[in-house]
N, C-alpha and C positions, 0 to 999 in steps of 0.2 A: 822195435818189432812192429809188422805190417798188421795191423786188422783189416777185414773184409767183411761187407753186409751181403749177406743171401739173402735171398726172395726167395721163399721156398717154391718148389717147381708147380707144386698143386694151386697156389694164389696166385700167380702169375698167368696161370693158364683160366685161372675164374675172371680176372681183370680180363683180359682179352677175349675170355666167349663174351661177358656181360657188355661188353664195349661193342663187338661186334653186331650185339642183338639189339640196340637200339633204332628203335621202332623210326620210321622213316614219317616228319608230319603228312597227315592226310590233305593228298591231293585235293583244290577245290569242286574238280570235277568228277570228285567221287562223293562229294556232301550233296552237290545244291545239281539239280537238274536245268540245261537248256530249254530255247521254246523249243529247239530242233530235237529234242529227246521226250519232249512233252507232246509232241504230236504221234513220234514213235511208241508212246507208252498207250495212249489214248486211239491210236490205231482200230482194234481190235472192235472200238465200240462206240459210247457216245460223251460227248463232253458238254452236261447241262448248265445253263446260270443255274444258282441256286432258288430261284423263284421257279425255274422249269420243273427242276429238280422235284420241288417239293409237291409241284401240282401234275407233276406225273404216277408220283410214287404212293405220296400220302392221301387216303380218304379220311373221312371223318370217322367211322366204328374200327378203321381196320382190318387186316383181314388175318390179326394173330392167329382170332379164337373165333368157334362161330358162335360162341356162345359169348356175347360183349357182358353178362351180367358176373364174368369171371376176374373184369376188371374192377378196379377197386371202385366201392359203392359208390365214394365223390367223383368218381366221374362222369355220372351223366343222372339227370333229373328233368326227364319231358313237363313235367307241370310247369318247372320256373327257368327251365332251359333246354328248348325244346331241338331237337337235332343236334344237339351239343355234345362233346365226349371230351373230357379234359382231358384225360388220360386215354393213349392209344396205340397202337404197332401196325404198323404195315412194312412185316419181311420184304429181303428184296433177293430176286434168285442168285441162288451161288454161282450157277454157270450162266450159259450163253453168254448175248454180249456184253462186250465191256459198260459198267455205270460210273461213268466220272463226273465230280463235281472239281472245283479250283477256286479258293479263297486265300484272301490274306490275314494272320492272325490280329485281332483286336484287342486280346487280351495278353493280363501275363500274372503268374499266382505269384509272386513276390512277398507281395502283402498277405494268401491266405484266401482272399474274398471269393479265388474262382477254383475252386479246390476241384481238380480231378476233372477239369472242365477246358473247351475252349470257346472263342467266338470267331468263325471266319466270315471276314467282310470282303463282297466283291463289287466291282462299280459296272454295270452296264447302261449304256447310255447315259450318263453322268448322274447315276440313283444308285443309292445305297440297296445292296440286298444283305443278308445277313442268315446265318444260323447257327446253332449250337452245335457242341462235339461235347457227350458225356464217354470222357476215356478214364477208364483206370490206371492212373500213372502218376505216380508222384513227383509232382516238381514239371510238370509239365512244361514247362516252360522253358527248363537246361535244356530242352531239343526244340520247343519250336516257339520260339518268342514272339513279343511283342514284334509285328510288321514282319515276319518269316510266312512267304507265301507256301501255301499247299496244294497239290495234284491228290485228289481220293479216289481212288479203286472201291466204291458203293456196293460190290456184288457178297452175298451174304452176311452182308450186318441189316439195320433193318434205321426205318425214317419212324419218328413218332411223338407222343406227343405228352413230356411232365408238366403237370400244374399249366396246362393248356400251352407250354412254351416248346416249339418244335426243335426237333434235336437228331442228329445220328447217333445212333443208340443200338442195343443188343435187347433182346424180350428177357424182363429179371423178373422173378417171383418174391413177393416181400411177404413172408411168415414170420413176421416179428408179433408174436403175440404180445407182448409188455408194453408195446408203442402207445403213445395218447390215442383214444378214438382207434382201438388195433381194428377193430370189428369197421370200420370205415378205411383203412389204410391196405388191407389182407388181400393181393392178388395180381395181377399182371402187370408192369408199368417199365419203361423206356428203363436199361442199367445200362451202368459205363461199358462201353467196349473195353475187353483186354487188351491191355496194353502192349504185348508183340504181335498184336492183328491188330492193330492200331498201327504198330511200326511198319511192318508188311504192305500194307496199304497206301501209308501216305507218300509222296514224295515231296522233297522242298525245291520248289522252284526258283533260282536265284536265291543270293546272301539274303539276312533279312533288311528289313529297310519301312520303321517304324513312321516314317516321314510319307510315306505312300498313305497311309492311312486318312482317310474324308471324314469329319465331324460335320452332321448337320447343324445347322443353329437355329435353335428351336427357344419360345417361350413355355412357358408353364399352361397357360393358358391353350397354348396349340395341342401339347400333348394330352390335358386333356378333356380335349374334346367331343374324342371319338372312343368309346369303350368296350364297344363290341366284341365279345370274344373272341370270335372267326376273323370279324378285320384287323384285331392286334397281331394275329401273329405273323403278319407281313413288316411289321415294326419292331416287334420284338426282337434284340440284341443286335438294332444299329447303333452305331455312335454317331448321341450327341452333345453337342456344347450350350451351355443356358448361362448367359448372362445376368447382372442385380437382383441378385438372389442372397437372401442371410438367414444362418439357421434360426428357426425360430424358439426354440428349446423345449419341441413340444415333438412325443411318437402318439400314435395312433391308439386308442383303447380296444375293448373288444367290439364295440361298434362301430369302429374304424371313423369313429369321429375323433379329431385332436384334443390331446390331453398333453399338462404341464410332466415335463420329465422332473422325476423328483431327484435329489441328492442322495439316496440309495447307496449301499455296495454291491455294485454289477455283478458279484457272485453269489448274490443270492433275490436281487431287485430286479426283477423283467424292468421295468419303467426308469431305471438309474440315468442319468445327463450324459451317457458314453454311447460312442457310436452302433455298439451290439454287446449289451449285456447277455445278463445266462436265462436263456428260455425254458431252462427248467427241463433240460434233456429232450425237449420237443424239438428244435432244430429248424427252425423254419428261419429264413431271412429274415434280420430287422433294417425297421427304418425309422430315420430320424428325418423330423419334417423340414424344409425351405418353403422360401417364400420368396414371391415378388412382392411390390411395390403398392400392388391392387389386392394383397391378400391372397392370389392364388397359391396354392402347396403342392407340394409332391415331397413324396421321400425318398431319403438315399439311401441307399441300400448296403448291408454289411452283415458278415454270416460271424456269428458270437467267437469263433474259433479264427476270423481274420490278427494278426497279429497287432494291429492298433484297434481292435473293440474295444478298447478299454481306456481310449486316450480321450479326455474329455472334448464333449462338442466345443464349438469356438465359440467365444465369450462366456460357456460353462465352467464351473470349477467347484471348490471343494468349501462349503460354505463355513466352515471353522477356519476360513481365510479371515473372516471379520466377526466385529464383537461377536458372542452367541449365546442364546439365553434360553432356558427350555420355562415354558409356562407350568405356572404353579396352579393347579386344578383347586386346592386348599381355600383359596382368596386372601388370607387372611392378612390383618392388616394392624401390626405389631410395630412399635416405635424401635425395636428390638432389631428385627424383620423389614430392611432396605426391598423395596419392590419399585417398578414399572409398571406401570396398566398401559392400554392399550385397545378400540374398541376398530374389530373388525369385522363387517358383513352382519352388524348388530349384534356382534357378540364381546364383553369386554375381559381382556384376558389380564393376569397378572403372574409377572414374572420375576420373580428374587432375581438379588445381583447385589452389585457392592455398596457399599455409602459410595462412594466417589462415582460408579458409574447412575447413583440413583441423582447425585447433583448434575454430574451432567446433562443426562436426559439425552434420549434417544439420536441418533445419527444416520447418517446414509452409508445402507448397506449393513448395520444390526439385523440381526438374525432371530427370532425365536420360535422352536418349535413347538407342536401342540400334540405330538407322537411320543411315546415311550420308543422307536427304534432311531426318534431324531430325521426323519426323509420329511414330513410335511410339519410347513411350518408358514410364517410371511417375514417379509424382509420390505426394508423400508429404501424405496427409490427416489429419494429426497424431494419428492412431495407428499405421496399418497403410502399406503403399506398394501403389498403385492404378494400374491401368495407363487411366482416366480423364484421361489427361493433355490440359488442354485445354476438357475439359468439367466437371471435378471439383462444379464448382458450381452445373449447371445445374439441379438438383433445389431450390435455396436462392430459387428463385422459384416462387410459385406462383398459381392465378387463374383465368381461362376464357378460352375462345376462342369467337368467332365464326366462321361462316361458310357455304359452302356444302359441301350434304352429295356427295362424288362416290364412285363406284362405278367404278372405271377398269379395264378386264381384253382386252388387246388380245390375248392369245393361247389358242387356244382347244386349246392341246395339253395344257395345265395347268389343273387339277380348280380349282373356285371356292374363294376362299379367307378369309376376315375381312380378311388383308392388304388385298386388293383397295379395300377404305374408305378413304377418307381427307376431312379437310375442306380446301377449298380457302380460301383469306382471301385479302380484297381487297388488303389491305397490313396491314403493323405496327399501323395503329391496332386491328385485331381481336382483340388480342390483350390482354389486361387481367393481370398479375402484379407480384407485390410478393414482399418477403422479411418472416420471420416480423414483424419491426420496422416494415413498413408500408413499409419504400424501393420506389417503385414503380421496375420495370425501364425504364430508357433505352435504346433502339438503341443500339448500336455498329458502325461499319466495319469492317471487315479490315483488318487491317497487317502487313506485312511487318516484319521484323527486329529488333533488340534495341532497347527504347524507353526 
């Protein structure tokens, strides 16, 4: 007897619409714009560098509001910053002619660092110009990546200026009452543009091509030199490269003098040895310090929510890697009671531990704290004892960094300061170091506990 297989008549006709309907790949000349379609676009109006750009458009108050005391109160302080506006808007009209700018991107959020953010870099006459793009868009970068040029239509969004860094931007009102400092924070300041008037706008000019991109090479020293408010922001968010440079294991205190990073858990320790622990819901960019050769520093820059904040600095690590002993406040000194003393900064500490570790005695790279949470303490660098605990070896790597140059100064009660620098890096890959031996430095996570 013959059997027969049917297709029933209803599935055979879903295979072939669904077959039919497959979508044709997008033509390249419907993603990426010519120069011959970039002059056509740009037709109607003008096409600035972005230096023209900014010094046609942008003044210093603005012309949001005419009332400038509506901006947030850190923006401006004639006693210690006089004509100065950190924060600022200058709308740009929605009709007449055309406003174009044209840059290549700098950046790419990957890692996190540039969240919701771009950096377009343009060369005229063989100089870096540069500026920001605050867009609301997640993932910014699955459309316009790292070296993907851009053609902007400028007419109705506005030029301006966060924490003194110039940006294309939209006028946002911040009513966050609960914020740190809210009654300093409350009021007009540069927000992301929306993200389908973002799209609207932009075009991409040619594939991307991250090889176009220009790093200046810069020392520490050069950068900074100059700290002037107004003259930074012609610097702010070029790329550059700095050569023999290692981190130091040290971030900034609240007088932005350097301080030792302790061995902390970065979820609950601003100061922890990671590249952007938790600010305690304040939000602001962290920085972890370098150094050249002569002692000069700058920081690098990392936002707590980057996806390696949390990977420790290089040569930083998890100090229950070696011996570890917490000092005994008690002194007491019982044939019972195996102890260590130990006299540091004229102070002499004693710390319990084993018969066997009380025969050996002391080594390099033991550990003891003098904190009930375990973060501070000193560790012995087999000469002297060093209150380094945690970062002792962060100096044992050394190399360059990349990145973007920022100038960050969001309070305008405090005199301009070299602090105020920092580079931003897109991720770990930016960063190049080895120890004298050649080991090149690996990432490391954070870990909790004895390992």
């Amino acid at each position: 007897m013959k059997h027969f297989n049917y297709i029933p008549f209803c599935s055979l006709a879903l295979v072939l619409m669904f077959a039919a309907c497959r979508p044709d790949e997008p033509a390249q000349s419907k993603l990426f714009s010519t120069e011959e379609q970039v002059a056509e676009i740009t037709a109607d109006g003008q096409l600035y560098s972005l230096q023209d750009f900014v010094g046609t458009f942008m003044s210093e108050e603005g012309n949001y509001l005419p009332d400038a005391s509506l901006y947030r109160t850190r923006s401006h302080n004639e006693a210690i910053n006089p004509g100065v506006y950190l924060f600022s808007i200058d709308t740009l009209p929605a009709d007449g002619p055309g406003i174009y700018i044209r840059g290549r991107v700098s950046t790419d959020d990957w890692g996190g660092n540039f969240y919701k953010s771009l950096v377009l870099q343009q060369i005229v006459d063989g100089e870096q110009q540069a500026l920001r793009i605050s867009v609301d868009m997640g993932s910014a970068s699955g459309m316009y990546p790292r070296g993907q040029e851009l053609l902007i239509r400028c007419n109705g969004l506005a030029i301006g200026r966060y924490a003194n860094q110039v940006q294309l931007c939209v006028p946002t009102y911040n009513n966050n009452i609960y914020a740190q400092h809210a009654d300093e924070k409350m009021g007009w300041a540069p927000g992301r543009i929306p993200a389908a008037t973002f799209k609207q706008a932009a075009h991409r000019i040619g594939a991307p091509d991250a090889s176009k991109l220009v790093y200046d090479v810069m020392t520490i020293e050069q950068i900074n030199a100059s700290f002037n408010a107004i003259d930074a922001r012609k610097d702010d968010g070029k790329l550059v490269y700095i050569e023999d440079i290692h981190y130091t294991g040290q971030c900034l205190s609240s007088n932005k003098t350097p301080m030792n990073c302790t061995c902390g858990s970065p979820a609950d320790d601003s100061n922890a040895n990671v590249f952007a622990p938790t600010t305690n819901n304040v939000g602001y960019p962290q920085s972890r310090l370098v150094a050249d050769a002569d002692g000069n520093f700058i920081g690098i820059s990392m936002s707590e929510y980057a996806k390696q904040a949390r990977f420790y600095l290089p040569g930083a690590g998890n100090s229950f890697y070696a011996g570890i002993f917490v000092y005994d406040s008690v002194q007491s000194k019982t044939p019972e009671t195996p102890y260590l003393s130990v006299t540091v900064s004229s102070k002499t500490y004693y710390i319990r531990t084993t018969a066997a570790k009380a025969e050996q005695g002391w080594v390099a790279d033991d550990v003891f704290f003098i904190d009930t949470r375990n973060t501070r303490g000193y560790v012995f660098d087999g000469t002297a004892w060093t209150d380094k605990v945690g970062i002792l070896h962060c100096p044992d790597y050394a190399g360059s960094v990349r990145g973007v140059l920022s100038y960050y100064m969001d309070n305008a009660k405090y005199a301009p300061a070299a602090t105020n620098w920092s580079v931003s890096i897109c991720d770990l890959s930016d960063l190049d170091l080895r120890t004298a031996d050649g080991t090149k430095w690996e990432p490391l996570e954070y870990t909790t506990g004895i390992q």
